[in-house]
N, CA and C of each residue as an Amber inpcrd file, in Angstrom:
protein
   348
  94.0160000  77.5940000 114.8450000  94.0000000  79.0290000 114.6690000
  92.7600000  79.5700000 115.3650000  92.9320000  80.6550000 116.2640000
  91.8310000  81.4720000 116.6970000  92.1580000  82.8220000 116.0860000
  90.5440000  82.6470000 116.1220000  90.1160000  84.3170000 115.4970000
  89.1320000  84.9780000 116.2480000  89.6830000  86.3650000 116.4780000
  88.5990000  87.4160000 117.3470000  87.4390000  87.5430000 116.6260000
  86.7990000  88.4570000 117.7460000  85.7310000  88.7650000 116.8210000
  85.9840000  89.8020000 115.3440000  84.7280000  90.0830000 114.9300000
  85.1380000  90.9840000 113.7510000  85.5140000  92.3270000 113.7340000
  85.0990000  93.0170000 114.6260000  85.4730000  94.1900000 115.2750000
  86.8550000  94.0880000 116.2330000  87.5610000  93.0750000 117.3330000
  88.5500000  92.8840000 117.6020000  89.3680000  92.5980000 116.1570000
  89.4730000  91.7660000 115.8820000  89.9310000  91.7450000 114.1850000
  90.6350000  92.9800000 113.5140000  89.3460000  93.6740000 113.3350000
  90.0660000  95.0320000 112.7600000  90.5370000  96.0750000 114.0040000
  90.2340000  96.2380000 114.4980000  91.0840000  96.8290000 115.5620000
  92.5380000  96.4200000 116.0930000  92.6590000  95.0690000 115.9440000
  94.0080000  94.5700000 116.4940000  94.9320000  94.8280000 114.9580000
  94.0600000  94.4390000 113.8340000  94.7810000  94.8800000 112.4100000
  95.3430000  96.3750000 112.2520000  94.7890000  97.1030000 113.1020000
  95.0550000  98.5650000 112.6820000  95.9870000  98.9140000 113.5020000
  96.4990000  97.7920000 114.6100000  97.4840000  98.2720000 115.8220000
  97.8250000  97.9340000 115.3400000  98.4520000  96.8130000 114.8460000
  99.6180000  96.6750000 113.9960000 100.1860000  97.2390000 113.0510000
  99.0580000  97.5640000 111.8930000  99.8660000  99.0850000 110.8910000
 100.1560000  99.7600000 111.2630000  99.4160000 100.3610000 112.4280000
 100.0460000 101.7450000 112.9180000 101.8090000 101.3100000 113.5130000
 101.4350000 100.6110000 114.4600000 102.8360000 100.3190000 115.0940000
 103.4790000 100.0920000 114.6060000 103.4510000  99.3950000 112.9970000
 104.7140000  98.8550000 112.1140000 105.0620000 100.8310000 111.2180000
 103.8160000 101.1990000 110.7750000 104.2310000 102.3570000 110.5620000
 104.9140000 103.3170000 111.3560000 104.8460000 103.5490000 112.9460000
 105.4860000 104.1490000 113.6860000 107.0550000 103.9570000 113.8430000
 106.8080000 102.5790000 113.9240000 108.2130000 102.0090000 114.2100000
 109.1450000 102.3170000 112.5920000 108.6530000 102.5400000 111.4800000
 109.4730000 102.7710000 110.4730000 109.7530000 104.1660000 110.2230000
 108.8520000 105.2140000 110.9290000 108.9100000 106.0490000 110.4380000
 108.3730000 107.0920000 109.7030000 106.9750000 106.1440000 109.3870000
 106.3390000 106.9210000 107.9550000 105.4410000 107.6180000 108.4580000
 104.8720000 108.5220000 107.8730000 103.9020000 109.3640000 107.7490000
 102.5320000 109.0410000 107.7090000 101.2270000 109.0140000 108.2050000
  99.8600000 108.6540000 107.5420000 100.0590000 109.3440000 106.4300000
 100.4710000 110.2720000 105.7070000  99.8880000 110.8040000 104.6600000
 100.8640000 109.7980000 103.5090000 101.6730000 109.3840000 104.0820000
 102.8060000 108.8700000 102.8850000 102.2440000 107.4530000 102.6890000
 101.9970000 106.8680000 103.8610000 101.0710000 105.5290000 103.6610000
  99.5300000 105.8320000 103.1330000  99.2920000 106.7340000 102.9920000
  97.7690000 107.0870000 102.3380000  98.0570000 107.5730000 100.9900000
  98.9330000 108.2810000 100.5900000  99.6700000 108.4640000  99.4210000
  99.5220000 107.3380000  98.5620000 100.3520000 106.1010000  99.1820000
 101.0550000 105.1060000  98.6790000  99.4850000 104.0410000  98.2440000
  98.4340000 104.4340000  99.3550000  97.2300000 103.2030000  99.0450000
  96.0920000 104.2850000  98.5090000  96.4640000 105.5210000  97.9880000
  95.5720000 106.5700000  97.9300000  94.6090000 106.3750000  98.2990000
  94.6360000 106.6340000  99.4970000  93.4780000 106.8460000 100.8500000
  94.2800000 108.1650000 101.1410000  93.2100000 108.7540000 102.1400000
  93.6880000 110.1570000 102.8180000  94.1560000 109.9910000 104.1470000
  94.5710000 110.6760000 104.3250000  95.3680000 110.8370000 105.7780000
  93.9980000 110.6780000 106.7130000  92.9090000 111.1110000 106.8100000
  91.7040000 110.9060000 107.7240000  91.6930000 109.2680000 107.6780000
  91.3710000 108.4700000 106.4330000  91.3830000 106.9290000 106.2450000
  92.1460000 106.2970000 106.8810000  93.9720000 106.8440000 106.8960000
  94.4010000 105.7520000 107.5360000  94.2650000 105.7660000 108.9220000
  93.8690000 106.9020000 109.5020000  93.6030000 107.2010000 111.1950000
  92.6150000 106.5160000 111.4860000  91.2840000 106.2740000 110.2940000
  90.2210000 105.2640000 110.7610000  90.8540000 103.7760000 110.7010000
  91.3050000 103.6830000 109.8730000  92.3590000 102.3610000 108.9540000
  92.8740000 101.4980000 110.8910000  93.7570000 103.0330000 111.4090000
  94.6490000 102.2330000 112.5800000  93.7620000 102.4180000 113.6670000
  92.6180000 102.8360000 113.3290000  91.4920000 102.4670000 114.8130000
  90.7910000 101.2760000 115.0690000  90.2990000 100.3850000 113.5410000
  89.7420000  99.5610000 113.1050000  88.3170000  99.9280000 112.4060000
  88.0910000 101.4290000 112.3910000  86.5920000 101.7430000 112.0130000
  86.5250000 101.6530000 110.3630000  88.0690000 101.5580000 109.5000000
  88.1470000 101.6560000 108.1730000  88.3380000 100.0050000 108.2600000
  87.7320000  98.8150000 107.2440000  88.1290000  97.7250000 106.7580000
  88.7120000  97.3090000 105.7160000  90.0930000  97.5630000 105.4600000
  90.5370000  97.6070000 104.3020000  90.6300000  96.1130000 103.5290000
  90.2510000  95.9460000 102.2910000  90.2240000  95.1080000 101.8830000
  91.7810000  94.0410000 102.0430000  91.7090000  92.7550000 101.5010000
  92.6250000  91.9280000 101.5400000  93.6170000  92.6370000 100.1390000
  93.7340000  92.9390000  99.4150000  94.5300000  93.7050000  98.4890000
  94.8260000  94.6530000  99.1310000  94.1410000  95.8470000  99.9480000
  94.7710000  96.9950000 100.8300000  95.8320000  96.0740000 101.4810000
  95.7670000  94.7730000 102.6040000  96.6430000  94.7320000 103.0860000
  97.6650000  93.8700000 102.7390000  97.5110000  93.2940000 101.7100000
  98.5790000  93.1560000 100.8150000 100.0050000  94.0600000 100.7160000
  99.1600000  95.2880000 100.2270000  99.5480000  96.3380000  99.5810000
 100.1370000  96.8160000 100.5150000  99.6090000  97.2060000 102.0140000
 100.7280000  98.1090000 102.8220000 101.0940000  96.9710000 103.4000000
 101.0750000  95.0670000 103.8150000 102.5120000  94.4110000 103.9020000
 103.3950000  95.0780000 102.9050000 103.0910000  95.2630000 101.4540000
 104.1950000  95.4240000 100.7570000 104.6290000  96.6570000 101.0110000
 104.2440000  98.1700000 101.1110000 105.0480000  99.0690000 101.4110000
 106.0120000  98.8860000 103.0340000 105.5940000  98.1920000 103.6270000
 106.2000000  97.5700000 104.4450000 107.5170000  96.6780000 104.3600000
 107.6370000  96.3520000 103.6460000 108.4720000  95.1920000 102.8750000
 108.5360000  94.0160000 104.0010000 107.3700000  93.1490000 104.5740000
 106.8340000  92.4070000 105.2440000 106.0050000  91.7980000 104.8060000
 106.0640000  90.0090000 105.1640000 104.3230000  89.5320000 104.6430000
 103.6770000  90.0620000 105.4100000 101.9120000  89.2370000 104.5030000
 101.3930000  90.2010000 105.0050000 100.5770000  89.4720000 106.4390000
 101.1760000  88.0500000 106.1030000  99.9550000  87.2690000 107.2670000
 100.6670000  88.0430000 108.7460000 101.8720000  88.4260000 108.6590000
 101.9800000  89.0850000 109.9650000 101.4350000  90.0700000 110.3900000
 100.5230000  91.1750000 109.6300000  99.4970000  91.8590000 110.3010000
  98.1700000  91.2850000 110.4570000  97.8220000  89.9910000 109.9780000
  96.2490000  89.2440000 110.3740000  96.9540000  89.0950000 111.9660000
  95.6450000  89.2930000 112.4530000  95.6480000  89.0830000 113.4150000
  94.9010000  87.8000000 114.2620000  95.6930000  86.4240000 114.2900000
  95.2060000  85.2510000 114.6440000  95.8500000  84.8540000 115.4360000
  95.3620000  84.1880000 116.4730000  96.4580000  83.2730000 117.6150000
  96.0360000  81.8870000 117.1880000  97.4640000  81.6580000 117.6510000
  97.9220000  79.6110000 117.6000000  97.2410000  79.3690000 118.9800000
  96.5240000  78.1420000 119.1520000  96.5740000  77.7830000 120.6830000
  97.7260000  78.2460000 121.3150000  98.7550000  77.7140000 121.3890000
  99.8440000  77.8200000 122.3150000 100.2880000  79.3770000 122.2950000
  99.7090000  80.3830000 121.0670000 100.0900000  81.7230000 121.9770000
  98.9100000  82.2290000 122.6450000  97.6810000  81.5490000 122.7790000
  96.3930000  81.9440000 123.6990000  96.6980000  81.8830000 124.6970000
  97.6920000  80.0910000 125.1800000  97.6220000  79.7530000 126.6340000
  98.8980000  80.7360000 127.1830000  99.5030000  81.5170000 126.2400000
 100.6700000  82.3410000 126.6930000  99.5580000  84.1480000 127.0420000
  98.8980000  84.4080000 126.1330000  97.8300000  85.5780000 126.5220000
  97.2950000  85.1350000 128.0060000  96.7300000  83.9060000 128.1290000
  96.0990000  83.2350000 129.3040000  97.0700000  83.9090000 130.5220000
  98.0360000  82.8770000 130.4160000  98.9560000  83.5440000 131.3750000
  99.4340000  84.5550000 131.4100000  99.6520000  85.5590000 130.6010000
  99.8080000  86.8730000 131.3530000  98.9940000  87.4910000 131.9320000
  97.6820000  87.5720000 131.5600000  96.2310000  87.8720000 132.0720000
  96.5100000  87.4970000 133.4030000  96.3160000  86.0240000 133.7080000
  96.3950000  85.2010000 134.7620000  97.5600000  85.9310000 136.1180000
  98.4990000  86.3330000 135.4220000  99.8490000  87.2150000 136.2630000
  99.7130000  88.4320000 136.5160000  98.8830000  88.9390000 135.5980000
  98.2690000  90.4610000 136.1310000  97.9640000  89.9820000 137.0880000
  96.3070000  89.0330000 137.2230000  95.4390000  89.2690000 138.5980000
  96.4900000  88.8390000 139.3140000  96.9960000  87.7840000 139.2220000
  97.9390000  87.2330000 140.7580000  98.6740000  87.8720000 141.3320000
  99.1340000  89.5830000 140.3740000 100.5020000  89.6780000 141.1160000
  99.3330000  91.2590000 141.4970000  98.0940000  91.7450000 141.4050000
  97.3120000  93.0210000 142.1870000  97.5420000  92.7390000 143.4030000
  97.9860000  93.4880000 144.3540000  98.0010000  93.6930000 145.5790000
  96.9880000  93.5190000 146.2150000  96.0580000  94.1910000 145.7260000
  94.6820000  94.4940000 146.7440000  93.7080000  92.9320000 147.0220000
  94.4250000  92.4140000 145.6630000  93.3840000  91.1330000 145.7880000
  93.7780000  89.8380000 146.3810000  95.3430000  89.2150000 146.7870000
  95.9270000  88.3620000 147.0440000  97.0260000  89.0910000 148.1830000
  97.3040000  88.0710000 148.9900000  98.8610000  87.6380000 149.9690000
  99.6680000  87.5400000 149.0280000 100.7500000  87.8110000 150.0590000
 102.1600000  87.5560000 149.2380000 102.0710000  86.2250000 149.2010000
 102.1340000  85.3050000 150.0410000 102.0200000  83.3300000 150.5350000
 101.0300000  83.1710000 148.9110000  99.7800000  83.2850000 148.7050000
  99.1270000  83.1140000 147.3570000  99.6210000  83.4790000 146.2640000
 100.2920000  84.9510000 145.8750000 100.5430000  85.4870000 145.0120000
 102.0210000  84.4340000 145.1500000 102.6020000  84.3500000 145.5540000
 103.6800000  83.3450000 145.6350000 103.8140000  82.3970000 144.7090000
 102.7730000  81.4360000 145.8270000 102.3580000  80.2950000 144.3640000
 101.5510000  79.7700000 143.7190000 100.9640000  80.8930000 143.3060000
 100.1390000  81.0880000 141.7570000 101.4420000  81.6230000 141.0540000
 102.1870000  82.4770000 140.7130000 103.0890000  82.5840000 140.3150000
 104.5480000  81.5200000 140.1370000 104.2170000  80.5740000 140.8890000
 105.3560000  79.7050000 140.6480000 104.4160000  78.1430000 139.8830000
 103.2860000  78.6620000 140.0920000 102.3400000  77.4470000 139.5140000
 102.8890000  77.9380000 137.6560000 102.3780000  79.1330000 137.8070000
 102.1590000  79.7930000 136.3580000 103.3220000  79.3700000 135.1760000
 104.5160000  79.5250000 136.7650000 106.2580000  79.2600000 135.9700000
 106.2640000  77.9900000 135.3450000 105.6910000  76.6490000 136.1740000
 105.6960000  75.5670000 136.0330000 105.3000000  75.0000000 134.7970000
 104.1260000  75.5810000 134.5230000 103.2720000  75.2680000 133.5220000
 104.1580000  76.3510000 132.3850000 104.6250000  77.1780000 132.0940000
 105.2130000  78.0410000 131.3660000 106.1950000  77.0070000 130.4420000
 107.1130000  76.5670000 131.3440000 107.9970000  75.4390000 131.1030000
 107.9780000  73.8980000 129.8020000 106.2460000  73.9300000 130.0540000
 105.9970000  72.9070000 129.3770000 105.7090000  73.0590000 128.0280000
């Protein structure tokens, strides 16, 4: 298991509430309702500047009706070396910085190794 820093941490935690909240629908005020926090809190909450305790995120997995380890935010090795490589496919595939002949195969290197 990798873990960001503490500030990536809560910041990547708060993209995820937000986005799970977006994607459902809800309101900040209805999810601030629900953890009585205010609508200002959960806007800090989905920036990362609010740290809500491990019972807060308990609590909105559960208004979620989701566990909750799916909003920690930790990578497995094997989804780092998958972050790696997309990183890695950005630079290869910028124009300004590589040939097509390079960008070629770094990109078919990338596939190779993808595979395994």
């Amino acid at each position: 298991m990798i873990l960001p820093s503490l500030d990536e941490f809560y910041q990547e935690l708060g993209i995820r509430i937000k986005s799970e909240r977006l994607r459902r629908n809800i309101k900040q005020e209805d999810l601030g309702s629900y953890l009585d926090l205010s609508r200002a809190s959960i806007t800090n909450l989905e920036k990362g500047k609010h740290r809500p305790s491990l019972y807060q995120i308990i609590l909105i997995a559960n208004y979620f009706k989701m566990d909750y380890s799916d909003l920690i935010p930790v990578l497995t090795e094997k989804q780092k070396v998958k972050v790696k490589t997309r990183e890695l496919k950005n630079i290869v595939t910028d124009q300004d910085k590589l040939d097509k002949i390079t960008q070629s195969a770094v990109l078919d290197f990338l596939t190779a190794i993808k595979k395994d």
